[in-house]
C-alpha positions as CSV (number, residue, x, y, z in Angstrom):
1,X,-42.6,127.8,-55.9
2,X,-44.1,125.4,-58.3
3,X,-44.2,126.1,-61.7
4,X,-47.0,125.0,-64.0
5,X,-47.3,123.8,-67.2
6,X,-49.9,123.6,-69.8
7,X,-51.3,120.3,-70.7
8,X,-53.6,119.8,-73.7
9,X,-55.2,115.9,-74.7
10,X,-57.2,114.4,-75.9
11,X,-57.8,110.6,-75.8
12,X,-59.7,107.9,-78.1
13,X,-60.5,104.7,-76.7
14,X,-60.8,101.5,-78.9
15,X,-62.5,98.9,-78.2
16,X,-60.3,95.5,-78.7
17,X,-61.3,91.9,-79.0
18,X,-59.8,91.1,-75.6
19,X,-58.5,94.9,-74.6
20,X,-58.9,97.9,-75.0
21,X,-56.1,100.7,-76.6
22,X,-55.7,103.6,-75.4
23,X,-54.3,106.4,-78.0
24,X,-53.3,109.5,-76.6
25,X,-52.2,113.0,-78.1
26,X,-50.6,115.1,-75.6
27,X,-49.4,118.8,-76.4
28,X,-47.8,121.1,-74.6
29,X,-49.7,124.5,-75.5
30,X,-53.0,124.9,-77.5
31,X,-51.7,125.8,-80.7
32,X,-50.1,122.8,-81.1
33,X,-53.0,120.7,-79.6
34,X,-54.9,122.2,-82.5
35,X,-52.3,121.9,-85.2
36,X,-51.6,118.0,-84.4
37,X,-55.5,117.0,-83.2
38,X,-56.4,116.4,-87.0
39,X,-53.7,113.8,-87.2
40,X,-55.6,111.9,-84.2
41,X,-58.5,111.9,-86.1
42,X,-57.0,110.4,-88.9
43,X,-55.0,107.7,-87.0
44,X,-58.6,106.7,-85.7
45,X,-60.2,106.4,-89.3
46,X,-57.2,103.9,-90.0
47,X,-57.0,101.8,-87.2
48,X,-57.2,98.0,-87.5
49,X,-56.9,95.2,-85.4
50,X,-54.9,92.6,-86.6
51,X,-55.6,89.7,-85.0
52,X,-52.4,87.6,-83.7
53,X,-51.2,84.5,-85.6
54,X,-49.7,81.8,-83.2
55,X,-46.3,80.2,-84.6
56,X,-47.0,76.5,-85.7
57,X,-44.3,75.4,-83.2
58,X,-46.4,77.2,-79.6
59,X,-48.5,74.4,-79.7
């Protein structure tokens, strides 16, 4: 016999210059899922990309 397990998440997708992230909030039960999804949202209002500086000495 198996046993299950519950799976809440939600995923954001951002859009990258040359990629695109994947950010992914993964809970166990729906409380938490609920308690921690705010903190997704918030991460999201944040995010920058920082675009790469090459080292002077790659060339």
């Amino acid at each position: 016999m198996t046993k299950t397990y519950s799976q809440w998440e939600r995923v954001a997708y951002v859009q990258l210059p040359h990629a695109v992230a994947y950010i992914v909030l993964s809970s166990r039960d729906h409380a938490s899922y609920q308690k921690d999804s705010g903190a997704l949202q918030e991460l999201l209002k944040t995010f920058i990309y920082l675009e790469p500086k090459l080292d002077q000495q790659q060339h």
